[in-house]
N, CA, C and O atoms as a printed pandas DataFrame, in Angstrom:
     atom_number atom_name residue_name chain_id  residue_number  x_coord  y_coord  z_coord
0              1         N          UNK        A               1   92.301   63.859  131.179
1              2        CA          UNK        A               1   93.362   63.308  130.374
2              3         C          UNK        A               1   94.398   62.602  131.262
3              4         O          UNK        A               1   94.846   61.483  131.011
4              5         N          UNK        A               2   94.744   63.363  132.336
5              6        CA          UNK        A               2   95.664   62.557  133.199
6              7         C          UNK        A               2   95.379   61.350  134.283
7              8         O          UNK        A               2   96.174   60.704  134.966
8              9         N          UNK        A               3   93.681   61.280  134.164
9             10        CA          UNK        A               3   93.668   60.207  135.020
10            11         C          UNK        A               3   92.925   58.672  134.392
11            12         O          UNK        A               3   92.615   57.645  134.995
12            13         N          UNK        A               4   92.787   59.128  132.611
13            14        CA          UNK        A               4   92.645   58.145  131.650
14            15         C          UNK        A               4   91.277   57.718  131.669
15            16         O          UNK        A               4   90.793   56.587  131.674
16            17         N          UNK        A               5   90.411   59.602  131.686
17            18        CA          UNK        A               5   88.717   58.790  131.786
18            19         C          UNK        A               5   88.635   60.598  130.736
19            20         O          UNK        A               5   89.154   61.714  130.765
20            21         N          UNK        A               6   87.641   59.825  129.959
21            22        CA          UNK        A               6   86.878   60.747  129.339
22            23         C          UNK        A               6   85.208   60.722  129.598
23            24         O          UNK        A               6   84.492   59.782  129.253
24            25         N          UNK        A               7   84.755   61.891  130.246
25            26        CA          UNK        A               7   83.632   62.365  130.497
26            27         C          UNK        A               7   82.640   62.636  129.169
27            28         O          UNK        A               7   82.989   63.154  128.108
28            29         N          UNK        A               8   81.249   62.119  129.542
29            30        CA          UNK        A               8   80.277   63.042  128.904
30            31         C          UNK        A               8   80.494   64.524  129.559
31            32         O          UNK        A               8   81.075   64.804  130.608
32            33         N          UNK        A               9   79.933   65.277  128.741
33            34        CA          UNK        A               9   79.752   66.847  129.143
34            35         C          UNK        A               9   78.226   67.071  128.802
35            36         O          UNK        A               9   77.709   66.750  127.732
36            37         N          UNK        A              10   77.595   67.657  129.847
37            38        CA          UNK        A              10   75.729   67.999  129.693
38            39         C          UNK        A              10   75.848   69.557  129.918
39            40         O          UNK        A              10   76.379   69.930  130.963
40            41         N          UNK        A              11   75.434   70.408  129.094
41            42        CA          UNK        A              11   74.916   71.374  129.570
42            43         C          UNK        A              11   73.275   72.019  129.519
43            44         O          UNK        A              11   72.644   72.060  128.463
44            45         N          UNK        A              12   72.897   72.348  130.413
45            46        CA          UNK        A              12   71.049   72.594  130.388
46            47         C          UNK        A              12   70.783   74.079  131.203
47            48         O          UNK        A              12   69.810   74.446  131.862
48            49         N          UNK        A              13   71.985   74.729  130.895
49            50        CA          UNK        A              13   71.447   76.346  131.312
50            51         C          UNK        A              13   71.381   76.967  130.200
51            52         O          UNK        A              13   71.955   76.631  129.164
52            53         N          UNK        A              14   70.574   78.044  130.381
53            54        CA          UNK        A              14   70.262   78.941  129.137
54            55         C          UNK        A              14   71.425   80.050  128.756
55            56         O          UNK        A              14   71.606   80.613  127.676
56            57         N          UNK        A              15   72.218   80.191  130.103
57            58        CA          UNK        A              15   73.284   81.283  130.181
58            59         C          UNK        A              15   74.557   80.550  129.591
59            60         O          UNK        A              15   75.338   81.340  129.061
60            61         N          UNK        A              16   74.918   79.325  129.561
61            62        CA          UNK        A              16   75.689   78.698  128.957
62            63         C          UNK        A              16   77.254   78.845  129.943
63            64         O          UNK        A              16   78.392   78.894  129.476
64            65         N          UNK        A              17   76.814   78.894  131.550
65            66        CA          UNK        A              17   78.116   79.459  132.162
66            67         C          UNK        A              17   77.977   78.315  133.230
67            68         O          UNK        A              17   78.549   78.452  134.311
68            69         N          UNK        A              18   77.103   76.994  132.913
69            70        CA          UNK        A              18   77.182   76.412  133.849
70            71         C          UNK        A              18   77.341   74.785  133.120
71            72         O          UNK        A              18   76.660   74.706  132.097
72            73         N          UNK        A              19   77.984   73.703  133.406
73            74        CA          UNK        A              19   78.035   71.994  132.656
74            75         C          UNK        A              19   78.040   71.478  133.550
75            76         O          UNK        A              19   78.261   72.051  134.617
76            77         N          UNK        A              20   77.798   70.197  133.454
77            78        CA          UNK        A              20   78.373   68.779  133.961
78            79         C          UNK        A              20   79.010   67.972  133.304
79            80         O          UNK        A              20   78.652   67.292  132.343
80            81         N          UNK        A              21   80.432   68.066  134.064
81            82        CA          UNK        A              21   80.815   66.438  133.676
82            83         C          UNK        A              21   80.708   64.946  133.839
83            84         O          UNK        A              21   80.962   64.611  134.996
84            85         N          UNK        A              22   80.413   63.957  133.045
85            86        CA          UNK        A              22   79.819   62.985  134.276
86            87         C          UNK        A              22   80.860   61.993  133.718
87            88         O          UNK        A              22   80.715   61.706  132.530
88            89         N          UNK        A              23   81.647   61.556  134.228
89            90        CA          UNK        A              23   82.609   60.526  134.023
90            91         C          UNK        A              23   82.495   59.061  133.898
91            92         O          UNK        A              23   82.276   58.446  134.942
92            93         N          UNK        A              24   82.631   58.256  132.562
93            94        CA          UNK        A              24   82.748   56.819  132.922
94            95         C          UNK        A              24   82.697   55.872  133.652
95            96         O          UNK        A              24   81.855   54.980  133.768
96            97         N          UNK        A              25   84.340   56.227  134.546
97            98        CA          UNK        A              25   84.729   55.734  135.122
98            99         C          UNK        A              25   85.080   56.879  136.330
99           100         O          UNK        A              25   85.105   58.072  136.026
100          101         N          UNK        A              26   85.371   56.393  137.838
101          102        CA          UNK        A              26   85.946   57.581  138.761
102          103         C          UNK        A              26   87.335   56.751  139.220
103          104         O          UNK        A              26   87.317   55.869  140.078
104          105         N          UNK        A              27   88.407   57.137  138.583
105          106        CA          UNK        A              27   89.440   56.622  139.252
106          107         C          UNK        A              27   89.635   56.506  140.639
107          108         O          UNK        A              27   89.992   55.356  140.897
108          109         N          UNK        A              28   89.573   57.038  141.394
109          110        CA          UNK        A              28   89.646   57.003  142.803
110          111         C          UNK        A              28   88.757   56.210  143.575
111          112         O          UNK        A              28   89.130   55.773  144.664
112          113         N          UNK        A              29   87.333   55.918  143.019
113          114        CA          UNK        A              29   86.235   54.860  143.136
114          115         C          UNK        A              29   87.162   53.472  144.288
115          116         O          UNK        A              29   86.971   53.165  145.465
116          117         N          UNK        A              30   88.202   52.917  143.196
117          118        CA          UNK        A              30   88.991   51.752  142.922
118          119         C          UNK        A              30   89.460   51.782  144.246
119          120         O          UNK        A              30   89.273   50.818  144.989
120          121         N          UNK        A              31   90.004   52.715  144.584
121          122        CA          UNK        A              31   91.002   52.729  146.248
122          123         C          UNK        A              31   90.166   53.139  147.723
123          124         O          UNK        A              31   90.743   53.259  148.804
124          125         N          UNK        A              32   88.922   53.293  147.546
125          126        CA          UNK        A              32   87.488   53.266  148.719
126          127         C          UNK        A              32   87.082   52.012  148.472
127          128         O          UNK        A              32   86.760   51.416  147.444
128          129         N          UNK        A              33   87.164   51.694  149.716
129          130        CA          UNK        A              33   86.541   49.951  150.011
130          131         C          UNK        A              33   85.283   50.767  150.511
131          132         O          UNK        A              33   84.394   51.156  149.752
132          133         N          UNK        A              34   85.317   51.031  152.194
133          134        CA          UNK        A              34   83.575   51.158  152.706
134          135         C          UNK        A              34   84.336   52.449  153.448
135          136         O          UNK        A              34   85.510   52.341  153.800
136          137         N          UNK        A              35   83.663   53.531  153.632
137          138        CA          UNK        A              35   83.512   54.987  154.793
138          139         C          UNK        A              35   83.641   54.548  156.054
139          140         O          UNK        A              35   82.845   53.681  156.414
140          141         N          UNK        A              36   84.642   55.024  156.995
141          142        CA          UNK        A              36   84.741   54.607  158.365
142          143         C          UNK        A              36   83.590   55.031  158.787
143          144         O          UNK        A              36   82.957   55.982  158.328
144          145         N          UNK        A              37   83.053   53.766  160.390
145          146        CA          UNK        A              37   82.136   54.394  160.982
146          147         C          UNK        A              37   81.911   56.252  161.288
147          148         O          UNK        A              37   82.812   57.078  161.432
148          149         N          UNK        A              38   80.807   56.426  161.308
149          150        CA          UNK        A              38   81.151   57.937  161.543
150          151         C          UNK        A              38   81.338   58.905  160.796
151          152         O          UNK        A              38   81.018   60.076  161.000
152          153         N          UNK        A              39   81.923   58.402  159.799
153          154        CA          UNK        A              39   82.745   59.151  158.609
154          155         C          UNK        A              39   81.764   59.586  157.094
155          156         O          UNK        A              39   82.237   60.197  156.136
156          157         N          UNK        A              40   80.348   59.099  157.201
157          158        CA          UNK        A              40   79.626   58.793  155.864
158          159         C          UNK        A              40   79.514   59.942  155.391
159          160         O          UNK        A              40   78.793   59.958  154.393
160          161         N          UNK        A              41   80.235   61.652  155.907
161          162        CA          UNK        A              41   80.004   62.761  155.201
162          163         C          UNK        A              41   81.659   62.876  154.250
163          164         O          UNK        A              41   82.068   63.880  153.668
164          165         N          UNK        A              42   81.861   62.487  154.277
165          166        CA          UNK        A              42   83.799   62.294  153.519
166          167         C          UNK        A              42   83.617   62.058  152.196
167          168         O          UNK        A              42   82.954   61.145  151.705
168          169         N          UNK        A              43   84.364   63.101  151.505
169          170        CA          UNK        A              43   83.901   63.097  149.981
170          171         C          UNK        A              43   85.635   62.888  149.216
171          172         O          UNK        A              43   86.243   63.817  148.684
172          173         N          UNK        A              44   86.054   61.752  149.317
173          174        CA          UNK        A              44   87.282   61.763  148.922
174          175         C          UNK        A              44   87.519   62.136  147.899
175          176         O          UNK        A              44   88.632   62.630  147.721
176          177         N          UNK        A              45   86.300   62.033  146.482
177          178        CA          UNK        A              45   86.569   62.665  145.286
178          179         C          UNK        A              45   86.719   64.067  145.118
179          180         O          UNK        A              45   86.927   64.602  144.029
180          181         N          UNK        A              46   86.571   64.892  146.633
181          182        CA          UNK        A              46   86.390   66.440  146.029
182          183         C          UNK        A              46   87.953   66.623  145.886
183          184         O          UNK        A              46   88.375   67.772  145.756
184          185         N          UNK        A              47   88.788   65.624  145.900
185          186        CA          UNK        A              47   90.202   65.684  145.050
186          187         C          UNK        A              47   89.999   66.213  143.699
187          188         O          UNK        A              47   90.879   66.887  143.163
188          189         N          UNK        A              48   88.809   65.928  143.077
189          190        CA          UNK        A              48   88.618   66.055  141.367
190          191         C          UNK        A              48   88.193   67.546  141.380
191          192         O          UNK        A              48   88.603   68.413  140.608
192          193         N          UNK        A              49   87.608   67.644  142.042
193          194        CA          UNK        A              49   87.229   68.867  142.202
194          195         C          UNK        A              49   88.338   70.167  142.092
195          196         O          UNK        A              49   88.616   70.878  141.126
196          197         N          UNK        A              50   88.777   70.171  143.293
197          198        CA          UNK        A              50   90.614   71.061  143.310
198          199         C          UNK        A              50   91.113   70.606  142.008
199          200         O          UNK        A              50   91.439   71.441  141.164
200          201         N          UNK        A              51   91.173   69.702  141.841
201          202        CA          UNK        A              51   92.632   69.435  140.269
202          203         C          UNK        A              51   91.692   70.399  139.134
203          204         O          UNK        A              51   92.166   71.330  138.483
204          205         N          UNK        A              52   90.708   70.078  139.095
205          206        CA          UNK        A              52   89.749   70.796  137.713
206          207         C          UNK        A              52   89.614   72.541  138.484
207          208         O          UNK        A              52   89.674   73.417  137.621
208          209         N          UNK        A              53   89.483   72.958  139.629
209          210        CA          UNK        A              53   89.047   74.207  139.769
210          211         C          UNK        A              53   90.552   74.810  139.665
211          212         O          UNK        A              53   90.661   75.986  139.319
212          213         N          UNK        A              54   91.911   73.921  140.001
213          214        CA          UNK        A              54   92.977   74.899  139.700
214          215         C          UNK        A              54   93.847   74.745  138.629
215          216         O          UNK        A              54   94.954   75.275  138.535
216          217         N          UNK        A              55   93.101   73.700  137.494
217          218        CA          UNK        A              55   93.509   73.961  136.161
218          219         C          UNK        A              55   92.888   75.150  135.496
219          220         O          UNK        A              55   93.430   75.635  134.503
220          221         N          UNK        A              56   91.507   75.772  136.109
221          222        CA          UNK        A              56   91.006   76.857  135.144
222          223         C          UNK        A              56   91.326   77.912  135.998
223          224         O          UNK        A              56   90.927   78.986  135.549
224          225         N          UNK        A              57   91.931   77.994  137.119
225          226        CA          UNK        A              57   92.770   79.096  137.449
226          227         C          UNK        A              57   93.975   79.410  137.056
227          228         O          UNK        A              57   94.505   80.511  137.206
228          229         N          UNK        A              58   94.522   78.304  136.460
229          230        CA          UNK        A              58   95.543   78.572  135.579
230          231         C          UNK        A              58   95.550   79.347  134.768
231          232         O          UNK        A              58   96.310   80.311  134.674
232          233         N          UNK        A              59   94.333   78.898  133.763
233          234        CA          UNK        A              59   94.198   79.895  132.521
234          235         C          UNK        A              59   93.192   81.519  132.511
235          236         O          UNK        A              59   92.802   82.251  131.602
236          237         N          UNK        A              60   93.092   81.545  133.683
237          238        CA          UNK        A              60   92.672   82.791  134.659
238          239         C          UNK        A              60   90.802   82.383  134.520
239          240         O          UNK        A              60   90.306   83.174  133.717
240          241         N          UNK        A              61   90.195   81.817  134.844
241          242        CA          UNK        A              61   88.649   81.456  134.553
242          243         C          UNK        A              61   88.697   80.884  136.556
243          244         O          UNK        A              61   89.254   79.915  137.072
244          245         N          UNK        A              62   87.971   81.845  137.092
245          246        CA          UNK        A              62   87.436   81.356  138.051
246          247         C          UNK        A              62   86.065   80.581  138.288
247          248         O          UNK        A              62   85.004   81.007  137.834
248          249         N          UNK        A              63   86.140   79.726  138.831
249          250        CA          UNK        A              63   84.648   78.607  138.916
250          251         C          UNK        A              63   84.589   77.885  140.075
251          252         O          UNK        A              63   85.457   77.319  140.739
252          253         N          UNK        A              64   83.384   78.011  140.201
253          254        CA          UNK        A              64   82.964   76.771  141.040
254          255         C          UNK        A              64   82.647   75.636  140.521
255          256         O          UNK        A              64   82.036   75.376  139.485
256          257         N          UNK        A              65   83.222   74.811  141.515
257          258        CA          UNK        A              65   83.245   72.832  141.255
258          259         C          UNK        A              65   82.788   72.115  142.146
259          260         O          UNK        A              65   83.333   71.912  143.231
260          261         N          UNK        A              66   81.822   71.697  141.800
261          262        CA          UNK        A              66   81.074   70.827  143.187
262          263         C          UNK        A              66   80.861   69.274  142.540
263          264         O          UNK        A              66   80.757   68.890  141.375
264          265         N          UNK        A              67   80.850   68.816  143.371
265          266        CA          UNK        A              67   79.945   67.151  143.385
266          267         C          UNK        A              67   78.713   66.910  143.279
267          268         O          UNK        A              67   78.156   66.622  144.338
268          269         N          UNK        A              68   77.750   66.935  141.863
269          270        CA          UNK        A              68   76.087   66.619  142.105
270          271         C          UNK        A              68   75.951   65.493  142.594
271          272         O          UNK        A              68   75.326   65.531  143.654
272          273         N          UNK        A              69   76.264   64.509  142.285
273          274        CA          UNK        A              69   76.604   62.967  142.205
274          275         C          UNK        A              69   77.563   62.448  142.576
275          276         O          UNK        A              69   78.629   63.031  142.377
276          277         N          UNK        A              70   77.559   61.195  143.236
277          278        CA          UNK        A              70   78.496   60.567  143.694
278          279         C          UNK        A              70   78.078   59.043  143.684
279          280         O          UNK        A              70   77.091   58.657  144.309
280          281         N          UNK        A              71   78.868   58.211  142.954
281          282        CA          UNK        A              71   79.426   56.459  143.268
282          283         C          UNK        A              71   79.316   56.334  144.580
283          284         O          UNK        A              71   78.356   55.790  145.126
284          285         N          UNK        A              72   80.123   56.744  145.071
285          286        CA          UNK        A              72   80.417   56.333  146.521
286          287         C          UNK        A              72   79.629   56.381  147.865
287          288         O          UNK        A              72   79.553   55.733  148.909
288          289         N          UNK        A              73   78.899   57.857  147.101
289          290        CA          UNK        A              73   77.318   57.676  148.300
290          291         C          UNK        A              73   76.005   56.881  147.680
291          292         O          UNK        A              73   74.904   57.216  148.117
292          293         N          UNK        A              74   76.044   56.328  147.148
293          294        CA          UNK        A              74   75.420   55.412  146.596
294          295         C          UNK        A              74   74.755   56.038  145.136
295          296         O          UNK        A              74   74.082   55.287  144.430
296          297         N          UNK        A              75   74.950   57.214  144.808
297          298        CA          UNK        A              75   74.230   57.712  143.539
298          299         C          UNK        A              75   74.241   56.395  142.047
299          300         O          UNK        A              75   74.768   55.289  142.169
300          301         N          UNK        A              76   73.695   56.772  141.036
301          302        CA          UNK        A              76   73.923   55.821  140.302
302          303         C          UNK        A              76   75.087   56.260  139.217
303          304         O          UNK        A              76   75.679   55.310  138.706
304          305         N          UNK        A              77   75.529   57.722  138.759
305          306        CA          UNK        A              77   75.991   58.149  138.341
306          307         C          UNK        A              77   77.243   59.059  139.013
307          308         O          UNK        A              77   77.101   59.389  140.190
308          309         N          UNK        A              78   78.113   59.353  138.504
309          310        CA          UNK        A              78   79.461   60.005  139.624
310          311         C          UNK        A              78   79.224   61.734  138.228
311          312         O          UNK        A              78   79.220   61.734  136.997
312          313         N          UNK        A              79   79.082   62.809  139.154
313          314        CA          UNK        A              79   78.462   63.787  138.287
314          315         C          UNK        A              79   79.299   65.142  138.910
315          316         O          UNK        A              79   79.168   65.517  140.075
316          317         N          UNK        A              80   80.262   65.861  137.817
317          318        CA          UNK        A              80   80.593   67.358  138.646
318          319         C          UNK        A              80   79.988   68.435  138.434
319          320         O          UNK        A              80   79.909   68.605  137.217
320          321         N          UNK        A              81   79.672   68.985  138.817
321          322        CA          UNK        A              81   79.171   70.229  138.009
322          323         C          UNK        A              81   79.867   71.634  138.278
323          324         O          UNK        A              81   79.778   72.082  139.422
324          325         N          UNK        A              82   80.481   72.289  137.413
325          326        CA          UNK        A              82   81.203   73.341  136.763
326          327         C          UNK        A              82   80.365   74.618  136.163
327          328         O          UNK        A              82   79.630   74.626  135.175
328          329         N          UNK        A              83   80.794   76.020  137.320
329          330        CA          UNK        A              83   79.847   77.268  137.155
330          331         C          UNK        A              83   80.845   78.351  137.302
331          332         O          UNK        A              83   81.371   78.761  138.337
332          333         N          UNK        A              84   81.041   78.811  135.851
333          334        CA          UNK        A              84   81.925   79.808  135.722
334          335         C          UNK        A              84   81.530   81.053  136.575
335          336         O          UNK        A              84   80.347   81.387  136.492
336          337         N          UNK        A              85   82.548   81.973  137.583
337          338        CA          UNK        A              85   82.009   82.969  137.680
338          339         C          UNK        A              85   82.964   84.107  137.118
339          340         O          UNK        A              85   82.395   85.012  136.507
340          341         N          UNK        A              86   83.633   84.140  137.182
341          342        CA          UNK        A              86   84.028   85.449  135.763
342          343         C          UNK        A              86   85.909   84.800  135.329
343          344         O          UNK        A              86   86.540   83.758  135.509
344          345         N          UNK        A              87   86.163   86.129  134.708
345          346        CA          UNK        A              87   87.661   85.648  133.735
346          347         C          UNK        A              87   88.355   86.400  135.356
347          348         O          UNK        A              87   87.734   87.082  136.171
348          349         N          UNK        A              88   89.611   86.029  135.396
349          350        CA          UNK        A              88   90.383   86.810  136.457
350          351         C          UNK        A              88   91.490   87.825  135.526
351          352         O          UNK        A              88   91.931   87.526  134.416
352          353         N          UNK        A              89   91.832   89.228  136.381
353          354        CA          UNK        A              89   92.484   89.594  135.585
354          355         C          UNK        A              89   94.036   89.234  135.762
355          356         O          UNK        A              89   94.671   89.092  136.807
356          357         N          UNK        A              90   94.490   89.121  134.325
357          358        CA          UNK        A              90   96.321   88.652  134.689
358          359         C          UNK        A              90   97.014   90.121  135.281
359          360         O          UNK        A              90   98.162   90.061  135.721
360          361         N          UNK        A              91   96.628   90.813  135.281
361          362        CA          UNK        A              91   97.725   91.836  135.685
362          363         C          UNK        A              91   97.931   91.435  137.133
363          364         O          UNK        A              91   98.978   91.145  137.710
364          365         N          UNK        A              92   96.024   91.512  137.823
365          366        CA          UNK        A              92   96.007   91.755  139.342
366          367         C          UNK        A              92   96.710   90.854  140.168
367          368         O          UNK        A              92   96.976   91.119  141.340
368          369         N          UNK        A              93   97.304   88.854  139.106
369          370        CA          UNK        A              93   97.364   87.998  139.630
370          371         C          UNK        A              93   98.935   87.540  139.627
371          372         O          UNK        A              93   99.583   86.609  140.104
372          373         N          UNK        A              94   99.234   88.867  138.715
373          374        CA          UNK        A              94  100.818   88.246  138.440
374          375         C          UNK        A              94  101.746   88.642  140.110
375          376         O          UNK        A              94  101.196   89.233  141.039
376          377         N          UNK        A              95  103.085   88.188  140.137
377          378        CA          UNK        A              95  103.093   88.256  141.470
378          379         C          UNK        A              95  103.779   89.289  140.964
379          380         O          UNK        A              95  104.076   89.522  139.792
380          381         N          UNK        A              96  104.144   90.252  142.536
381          382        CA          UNK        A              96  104.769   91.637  142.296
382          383         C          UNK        A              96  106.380   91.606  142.680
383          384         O          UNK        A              96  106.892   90.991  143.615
384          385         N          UNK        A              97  106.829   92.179  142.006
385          386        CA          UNK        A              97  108.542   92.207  141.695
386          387         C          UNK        A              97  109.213   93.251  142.998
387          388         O          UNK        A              97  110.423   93.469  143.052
């Protein structure tokens, strides 16, 4: 919502604790010209990654967020994929007084 792209969402596990999002568009795409020499392991989008893994720590849902896909390494599709691993509890996380 805040970076003005709406994703397909795929899911193909049977446990239903794992999706992909695959995005339109990748905002950040726009501001990578070419990877410095040297540099072709640099994943500047795993920015998307952190913003989405510590919005669902917000609402206490811990997950993993990775990059299947990527624009930028030449994939044809820009793809995240999102794997819940459990709820967190609010008591353990609130801070202590």
């Amino acid at each position: 919502m805040y970076l003005g792209i709406t994703p397909s969402v795929t899911c193909n596990n049977s446990s239903r604790n794992e999706f992909s999002l695959i995005p339109d568009k990748n905002p950040l795409v726009e501001f990578v010209e070419e990877f410095p020499a040297g540099r072709s392991s640099l994943c500047y989008c795993s920015l998307l990654c952190g913003i989405i893994r510590g919005a669902l720590e917000m609402v206490h849902l811990a997950a993993d967020v990775t990059f299947l896909q990527n624009r930028l390494k030449g994939d044809s599709v820009t793809e995240i994929g999102i794997t819940f691993l459990k709820k967190l509890d609010e008591e353990k996380d609130r801070w202590k007084k």
